[in-house]
C-alpha positions as CSV (number, residue, x, y, z in Angstrom):
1,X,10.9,25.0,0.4
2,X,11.4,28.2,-2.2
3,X,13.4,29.8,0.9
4,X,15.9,26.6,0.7
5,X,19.2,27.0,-1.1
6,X,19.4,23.5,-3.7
7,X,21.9,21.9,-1.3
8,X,19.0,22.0,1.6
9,X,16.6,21.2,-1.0
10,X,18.5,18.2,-1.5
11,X,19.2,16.7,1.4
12,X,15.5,17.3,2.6
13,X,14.4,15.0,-0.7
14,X,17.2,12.6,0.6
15,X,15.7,12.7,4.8
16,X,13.3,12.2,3.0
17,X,14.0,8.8,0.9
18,X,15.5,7.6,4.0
19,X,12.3,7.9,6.1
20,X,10.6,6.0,3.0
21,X,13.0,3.1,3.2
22,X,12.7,3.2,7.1
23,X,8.9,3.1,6.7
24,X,9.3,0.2,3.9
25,X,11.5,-2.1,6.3
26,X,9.0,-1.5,9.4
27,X,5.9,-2.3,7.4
28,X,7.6,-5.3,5.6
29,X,8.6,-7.0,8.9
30,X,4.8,-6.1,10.7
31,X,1.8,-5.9,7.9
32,X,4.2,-7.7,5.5
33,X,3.9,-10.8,8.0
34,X,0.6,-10.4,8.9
35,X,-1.1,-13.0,6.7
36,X,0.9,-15.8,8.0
37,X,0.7,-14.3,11.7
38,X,-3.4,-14.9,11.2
39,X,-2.9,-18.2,9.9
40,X,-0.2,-19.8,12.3
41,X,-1.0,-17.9,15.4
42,X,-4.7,-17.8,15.2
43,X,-5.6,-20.2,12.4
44,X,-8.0,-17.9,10.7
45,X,-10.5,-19.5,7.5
46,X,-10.6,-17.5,4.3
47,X,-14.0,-16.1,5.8
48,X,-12.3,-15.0,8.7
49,X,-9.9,-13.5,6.8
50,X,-11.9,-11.2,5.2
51,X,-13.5,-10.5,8.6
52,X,-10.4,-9.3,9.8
53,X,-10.1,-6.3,6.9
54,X,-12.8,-4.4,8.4
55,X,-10.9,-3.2,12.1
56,X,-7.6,-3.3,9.6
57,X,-9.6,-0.7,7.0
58,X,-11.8,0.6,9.2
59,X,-8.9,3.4,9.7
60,X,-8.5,4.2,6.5
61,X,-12.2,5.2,6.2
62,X,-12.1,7.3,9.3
63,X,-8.6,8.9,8.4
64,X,-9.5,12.0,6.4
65,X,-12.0,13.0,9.6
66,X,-9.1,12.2,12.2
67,X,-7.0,14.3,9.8
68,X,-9.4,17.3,9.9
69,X,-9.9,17.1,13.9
70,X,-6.0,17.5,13.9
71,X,-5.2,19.5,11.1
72,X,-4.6,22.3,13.5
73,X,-0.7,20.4,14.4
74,X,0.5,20.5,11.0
75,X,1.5,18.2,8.0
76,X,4.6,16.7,9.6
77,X,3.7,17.0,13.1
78,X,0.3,14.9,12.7
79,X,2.7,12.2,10.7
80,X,5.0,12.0,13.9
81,X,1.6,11.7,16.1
82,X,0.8,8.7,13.4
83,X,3.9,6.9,13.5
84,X,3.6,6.6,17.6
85,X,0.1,4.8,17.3
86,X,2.1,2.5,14.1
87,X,4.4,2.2,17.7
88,X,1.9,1.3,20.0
89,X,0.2,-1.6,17.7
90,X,2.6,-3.2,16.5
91,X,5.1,-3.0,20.2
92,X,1.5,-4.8,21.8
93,X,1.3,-7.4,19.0
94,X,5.0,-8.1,19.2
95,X,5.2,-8.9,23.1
96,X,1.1,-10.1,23.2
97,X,-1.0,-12.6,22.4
98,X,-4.4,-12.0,23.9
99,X,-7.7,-13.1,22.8
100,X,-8.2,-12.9,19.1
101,X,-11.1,-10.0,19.7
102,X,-8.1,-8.2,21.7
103,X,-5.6,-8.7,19.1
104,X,-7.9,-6.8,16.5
105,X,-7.7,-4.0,18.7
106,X,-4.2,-4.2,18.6
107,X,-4.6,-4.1,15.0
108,X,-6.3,-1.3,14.8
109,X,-3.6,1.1,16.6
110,X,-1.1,-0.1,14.2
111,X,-3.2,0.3,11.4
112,X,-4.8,3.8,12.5
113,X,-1.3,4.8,12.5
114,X,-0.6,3.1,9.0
115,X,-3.4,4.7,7.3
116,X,-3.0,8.4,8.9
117,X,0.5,8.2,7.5
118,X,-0.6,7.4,3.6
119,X,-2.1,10.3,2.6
120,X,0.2,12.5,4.7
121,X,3.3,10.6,3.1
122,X,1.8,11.9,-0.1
123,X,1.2,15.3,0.2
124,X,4.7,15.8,1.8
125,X,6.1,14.2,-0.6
126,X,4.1,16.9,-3.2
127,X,5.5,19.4,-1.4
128,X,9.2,18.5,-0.8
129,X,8.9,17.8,-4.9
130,X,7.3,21.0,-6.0
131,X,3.6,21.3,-8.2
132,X,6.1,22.7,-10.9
133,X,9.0,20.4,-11.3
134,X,9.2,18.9,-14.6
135,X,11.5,15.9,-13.2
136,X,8.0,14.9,-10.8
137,X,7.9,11.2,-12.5
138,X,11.2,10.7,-12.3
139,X,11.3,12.2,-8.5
140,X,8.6,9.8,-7.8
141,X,9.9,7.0,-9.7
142,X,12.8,7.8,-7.3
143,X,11.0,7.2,-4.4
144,X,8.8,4.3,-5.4
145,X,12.3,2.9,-6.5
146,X,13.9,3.4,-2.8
147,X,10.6,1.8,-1.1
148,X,10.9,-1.0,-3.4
149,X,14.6,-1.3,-3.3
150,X,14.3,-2.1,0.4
151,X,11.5,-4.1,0.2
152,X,14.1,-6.1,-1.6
153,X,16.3,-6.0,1.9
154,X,13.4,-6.2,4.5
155,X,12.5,-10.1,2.0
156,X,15.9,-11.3,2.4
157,X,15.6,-10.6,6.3
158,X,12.6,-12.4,6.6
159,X,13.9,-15.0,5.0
160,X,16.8,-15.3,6.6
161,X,15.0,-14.8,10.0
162,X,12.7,-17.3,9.6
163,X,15.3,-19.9,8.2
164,X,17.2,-19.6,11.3
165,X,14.2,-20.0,13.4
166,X,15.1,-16.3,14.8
167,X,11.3,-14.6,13.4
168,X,9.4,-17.7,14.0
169,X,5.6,-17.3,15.3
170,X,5.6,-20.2,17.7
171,X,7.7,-17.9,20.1
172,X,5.4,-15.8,22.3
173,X,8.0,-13.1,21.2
174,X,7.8,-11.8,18.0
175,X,10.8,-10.3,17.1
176,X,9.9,-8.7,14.2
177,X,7.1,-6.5,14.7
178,X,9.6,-5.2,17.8
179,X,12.3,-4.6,15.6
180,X,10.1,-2.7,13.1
181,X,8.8,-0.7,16.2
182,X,12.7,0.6,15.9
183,X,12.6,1.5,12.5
184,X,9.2,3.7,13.2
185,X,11.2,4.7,15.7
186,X,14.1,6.1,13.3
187,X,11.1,7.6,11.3
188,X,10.2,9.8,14.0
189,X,12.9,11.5,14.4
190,X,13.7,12.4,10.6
191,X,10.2,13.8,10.2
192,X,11.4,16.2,13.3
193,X,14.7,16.8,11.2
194,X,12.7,17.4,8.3
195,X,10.4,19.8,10.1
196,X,13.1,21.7,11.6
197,X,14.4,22.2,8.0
198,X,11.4,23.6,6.1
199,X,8.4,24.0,9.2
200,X,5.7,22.4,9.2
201,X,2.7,22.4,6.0
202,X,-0.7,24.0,6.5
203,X,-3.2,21.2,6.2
204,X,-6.7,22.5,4.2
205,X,-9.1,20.2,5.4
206,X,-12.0,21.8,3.0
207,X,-13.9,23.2,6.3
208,X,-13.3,19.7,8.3
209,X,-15.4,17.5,5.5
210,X,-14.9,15.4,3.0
211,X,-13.1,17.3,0.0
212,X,-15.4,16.0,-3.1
213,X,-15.3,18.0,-6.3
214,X,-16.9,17.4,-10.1
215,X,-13.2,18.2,-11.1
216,X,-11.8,15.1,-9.2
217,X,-14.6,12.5,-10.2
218,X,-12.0,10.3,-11.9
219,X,-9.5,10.4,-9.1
220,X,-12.3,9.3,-6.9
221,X,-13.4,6.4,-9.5
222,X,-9.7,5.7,-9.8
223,X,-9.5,5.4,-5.9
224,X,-12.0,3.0,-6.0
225,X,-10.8,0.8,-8.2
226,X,-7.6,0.7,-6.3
227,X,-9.3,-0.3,-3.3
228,X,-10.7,-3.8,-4.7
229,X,-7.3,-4.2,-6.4
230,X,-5.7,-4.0,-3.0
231,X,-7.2,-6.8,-1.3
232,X,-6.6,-9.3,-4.1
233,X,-2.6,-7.9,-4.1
234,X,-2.6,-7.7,-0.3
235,X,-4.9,-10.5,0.8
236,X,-6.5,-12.7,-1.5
237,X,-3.2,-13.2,-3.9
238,X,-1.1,-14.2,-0.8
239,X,-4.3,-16.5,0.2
240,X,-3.9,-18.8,-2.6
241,X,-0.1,-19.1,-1.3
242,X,-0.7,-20.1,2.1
243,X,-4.2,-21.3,2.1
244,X,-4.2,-23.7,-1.1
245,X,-0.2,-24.2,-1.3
246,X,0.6,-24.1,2.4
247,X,3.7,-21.8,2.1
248,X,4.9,-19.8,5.3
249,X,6.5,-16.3,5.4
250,X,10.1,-17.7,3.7
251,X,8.6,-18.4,1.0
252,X,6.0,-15.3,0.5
253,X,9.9,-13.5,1.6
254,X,11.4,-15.0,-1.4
255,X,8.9,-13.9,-3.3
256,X,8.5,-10.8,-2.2
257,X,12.5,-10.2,-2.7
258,X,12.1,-11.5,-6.3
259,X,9.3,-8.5,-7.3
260,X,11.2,-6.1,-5.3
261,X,14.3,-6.6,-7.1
262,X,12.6,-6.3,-10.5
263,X,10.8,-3.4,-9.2
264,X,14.3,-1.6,-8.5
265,X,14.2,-1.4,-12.0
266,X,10.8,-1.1,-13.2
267,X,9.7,1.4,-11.0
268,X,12.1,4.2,-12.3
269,X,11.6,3.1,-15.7
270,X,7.8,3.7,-15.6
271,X,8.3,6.9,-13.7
272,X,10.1,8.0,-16.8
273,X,7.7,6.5,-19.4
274,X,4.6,8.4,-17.2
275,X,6.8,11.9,-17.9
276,X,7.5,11.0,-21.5
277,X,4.0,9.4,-22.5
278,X,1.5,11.0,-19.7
279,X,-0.8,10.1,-16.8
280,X,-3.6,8.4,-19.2
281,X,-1.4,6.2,-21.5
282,X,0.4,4.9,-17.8
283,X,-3.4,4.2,-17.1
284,X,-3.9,2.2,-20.0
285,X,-1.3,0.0,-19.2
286,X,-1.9,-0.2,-16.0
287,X,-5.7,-1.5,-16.7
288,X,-5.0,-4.4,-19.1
289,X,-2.4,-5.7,-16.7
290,X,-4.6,-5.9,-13.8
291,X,-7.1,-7.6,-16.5
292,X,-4.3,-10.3,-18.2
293,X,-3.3,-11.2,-14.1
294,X,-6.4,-11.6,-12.4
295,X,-7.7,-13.7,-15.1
296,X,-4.9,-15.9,-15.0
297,X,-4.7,-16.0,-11.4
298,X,-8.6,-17.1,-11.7
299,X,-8.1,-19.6,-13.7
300,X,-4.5,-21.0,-12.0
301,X,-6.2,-20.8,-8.4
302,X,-9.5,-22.7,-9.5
303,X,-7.8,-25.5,-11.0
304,X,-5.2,-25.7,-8.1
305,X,-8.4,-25.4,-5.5
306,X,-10.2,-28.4,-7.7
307,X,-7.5,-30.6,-7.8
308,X,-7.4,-30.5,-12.0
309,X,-4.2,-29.0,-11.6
310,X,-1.2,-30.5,-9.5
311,X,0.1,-28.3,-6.9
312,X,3.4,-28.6,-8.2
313,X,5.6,-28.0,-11.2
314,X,4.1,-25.0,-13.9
315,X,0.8,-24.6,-11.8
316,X,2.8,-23.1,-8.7
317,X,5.3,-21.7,-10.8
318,X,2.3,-19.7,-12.8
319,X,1.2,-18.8,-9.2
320,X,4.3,-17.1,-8.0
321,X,5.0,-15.5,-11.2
322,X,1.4,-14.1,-10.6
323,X,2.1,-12.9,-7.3
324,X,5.1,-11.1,-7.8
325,X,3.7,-9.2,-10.9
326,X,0.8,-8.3,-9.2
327,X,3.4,-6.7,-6.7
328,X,5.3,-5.1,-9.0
329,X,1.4,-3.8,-10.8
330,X,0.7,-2.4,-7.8
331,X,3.6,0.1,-7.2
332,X,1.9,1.9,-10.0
333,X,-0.1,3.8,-7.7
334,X,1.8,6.8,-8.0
335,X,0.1,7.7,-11.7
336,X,-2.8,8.3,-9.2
337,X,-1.0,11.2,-7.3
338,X,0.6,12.3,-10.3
339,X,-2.8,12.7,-12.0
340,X,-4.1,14.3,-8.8
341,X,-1.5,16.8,-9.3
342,X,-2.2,17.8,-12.9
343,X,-5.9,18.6,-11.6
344,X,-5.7,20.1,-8.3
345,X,-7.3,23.7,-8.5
346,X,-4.8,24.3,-5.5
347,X,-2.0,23.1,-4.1
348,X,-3.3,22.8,-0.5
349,X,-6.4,20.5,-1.9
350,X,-4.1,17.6,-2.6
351,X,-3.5,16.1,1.0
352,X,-7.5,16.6,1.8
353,X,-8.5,14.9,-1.7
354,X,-5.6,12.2,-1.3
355,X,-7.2,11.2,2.6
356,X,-10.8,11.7,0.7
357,X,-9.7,9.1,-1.9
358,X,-8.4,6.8,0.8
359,X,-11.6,7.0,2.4
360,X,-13.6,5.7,-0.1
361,X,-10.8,3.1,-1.2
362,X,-11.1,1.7,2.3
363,X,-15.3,1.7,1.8
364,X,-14.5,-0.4,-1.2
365,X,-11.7,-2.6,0.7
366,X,-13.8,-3.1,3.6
367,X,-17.0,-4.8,1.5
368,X,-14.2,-6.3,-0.9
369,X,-12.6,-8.3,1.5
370,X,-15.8,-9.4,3.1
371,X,-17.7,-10.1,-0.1
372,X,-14.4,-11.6,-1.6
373,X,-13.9,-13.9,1.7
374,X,-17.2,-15.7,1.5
375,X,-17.1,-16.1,-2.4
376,X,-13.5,-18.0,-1.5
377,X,-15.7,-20.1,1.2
378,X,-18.5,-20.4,-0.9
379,X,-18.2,-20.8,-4.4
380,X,-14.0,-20.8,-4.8
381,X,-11.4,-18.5,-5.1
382,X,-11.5,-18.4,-8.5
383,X,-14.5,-16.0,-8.5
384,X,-12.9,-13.0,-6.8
385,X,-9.9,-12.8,-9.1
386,X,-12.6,-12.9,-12.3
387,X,-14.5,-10.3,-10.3
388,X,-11.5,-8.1,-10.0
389,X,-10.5,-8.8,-13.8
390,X,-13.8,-7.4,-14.7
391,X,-13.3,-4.3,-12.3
392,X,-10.1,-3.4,-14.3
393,X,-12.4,-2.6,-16.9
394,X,-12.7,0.4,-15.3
395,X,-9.5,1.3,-15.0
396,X,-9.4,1.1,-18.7
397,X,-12.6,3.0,-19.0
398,X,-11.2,6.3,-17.0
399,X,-8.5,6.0,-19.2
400,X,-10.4,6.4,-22.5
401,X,-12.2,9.3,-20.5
402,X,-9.7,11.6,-20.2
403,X,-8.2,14.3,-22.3
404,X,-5.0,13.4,-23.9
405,X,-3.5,16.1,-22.6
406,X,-3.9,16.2,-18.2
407,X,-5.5,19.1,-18.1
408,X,-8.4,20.1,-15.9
409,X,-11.7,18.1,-16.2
């Protein structure tokens, strides 16, 4: 990038916003509908639900060695390789419906594809930015704004489609996971403009291991913690919608249109507040709102479940303002990156630390989702949103750990 005039610079950070709002409409109109696709298509139980998680996250665990084994093609180039599998799995799912053993094969492509793209998104995203720009919340604020901005669109779609009966899962089409095997289409080929502009990233894959160092022990803790916060955003949350509520996609879409819209606004604003008040006071917040929604949501989901509160009126109401913070908590993910870049002893660490972090987020989403599906069958749903209230604790806990100033541990 230092070779680029600012003009190139710029439009490479705008390609580059556009391939995040391309990968934003493709993921909200596959793993966005996912949930209800279980339920509807294959009529999965809670239990079965967390079952599924494991060929979903199984990828994410396995990324960081796939990523060393094809280091050797380059940043962008091994993003392009992981948007064709996103291609293959979700193309098969749209025009399939096999066996429900087959179909979390199908799964898996999609997701492999999914997951080798995170960490990758990341790092380029590091390096289209610069380690020394001091505008990096606000450039990241950007982008989180732009992803949520059209997650805003990609609701009102679904909504729309499914109104009109056009994205409905009773057809043995499904015309949404083929239409967002377009938009990884479209992704493709601005990652090759991109490339063209400013080559192609050396990948340090620390050697082809795992990249674990004393220096990054709170990025790994905070990875952690992220991963049991995922599946109660990403699974569990929407659960209480469509298992105890019965609501289909439209209204998860509404929902989801709400928090994005919000987010348009939010997300920008806390990008500026991380440059103004630093990575651990971001934290901070970030901790006790995990903490004041997951106990709500225990309590809300328990007494809905029980039948001590009507499923109608302030009880749902509670639920779905619930659900769309949580959404909107969730975007805060990037004081993660951020922090990882204060720390990193070198530049070239990030992308290996960020895939080493997913790694162990996925260990902790796999046996989440598992443990978190039979406590729903078991005991009630109410027990894994106290569980993940008390996990937050931790969040808070790294917080009070760090320097004030984001420095090297």
């Amino acid at each position: 990038m230092s070779n680029l005039s600012e003009a190139q610079k710029k439009q490479v950070f705008f390609l580059f916003l556009v391939s995040i709002a391309l990968t934003a409409l493709a993921a909200g109109l596959s793993e966005g509908l996912y949930n209800n696709f279980y339920k509807e298509v294959y009529e999965v139980t809670a239990a079965q639900r967390g079952f599924i998680e494991f060929p979903r996250e199984i990828p994410g665990l396995i990324a960081v060695v796939v990523i060393s084994l094809l280091a050797f093609m380059g940043e962008i180039r091994l993003a392009i390789f992981a948007q064709i599998l996103a291609i293959i799995g979700v193309i098969l799912l749209g025009l399939l419906t096999p066996p429900f053993a087959v179909m979390l094969v199908f799964l898996f492509i999609n997701s492999m594809g999914m997951h080798l793209y995170m960490p990758l998104k990341d790092s380029l995203a590091l390096n289209i930015i610069g380690k020394d720009s001091e505008n990096a919340g606000r450039q990241f604020g950007l982008v989180n704004a732009v992803r949520t901005g059209t997650t805003f669109v990609v609701g009102l779609v679904v909504f729309v489609g499914f109104r009109l009966d056009v994205f409905s899962f009773e057809h043995s089409i499904r015309v949404p996971f083929l239409i967002a095997a377009v938009f990884f289409i479209l992704v493709v080929l601005i990652l090759l403009k991109i490339r063209k502009m400013i080559g192609d990233p050396a990948i340090n894959t620390g050697k082809g291991k795992f990249l674990f160092r004393r220096q990054y022990k709170f990025y790994y803790i905070l990875a952690s913690l992220h991963g049991a916060h995922k599946q109660i955003a990403g699974v569990f949350g929407p659960w209480v919608l469509i298992e105890i509520l019965l609501r289909q996609a439209d209204t998860l879409a509404i929902l989801g249109m709400v928090g994005s819209f919000l987010g348009i606004f939010f997300i920008p604003w806390a990008g500026r507040l991380t440059d103004r008040l630093g990575v651990r006071a971001m934290m901070f917040f970030e901790g006790f709102a995990f903490i004041a929604i997951y106990v709500l949501f225990g309590i809300v989901s328990g007494g809905l479940s029980s039948g001590a509160f009507a499923a109608v009126g302030i009880p749902v109401a509670l639920v779905y303002f619930l659900f769309i913070i949580d959404r909107m908590t969730m975007q805060l993910g990037m004081i993660r990156v951020l922090y990882l870049r204060n720390i990193a002893l070198d530049p070239s660490e990030i992308s290996p630390t960020l895939s080493t972090g997913m790694s162990i987020d996925h260990v902790i989403s796999i046996v989440g989702a598992l443990l978190g599906g039979l406590a729903w069958y078991h005991w009630g749903p109410q027990y894994v949103f106290y569980i993940a209230a008390a996990l937050s604790l931790g969040n808070v806990a790294v917080a009070f750990f760090l320097p004030r100033k984001e420095t090297i541990i």
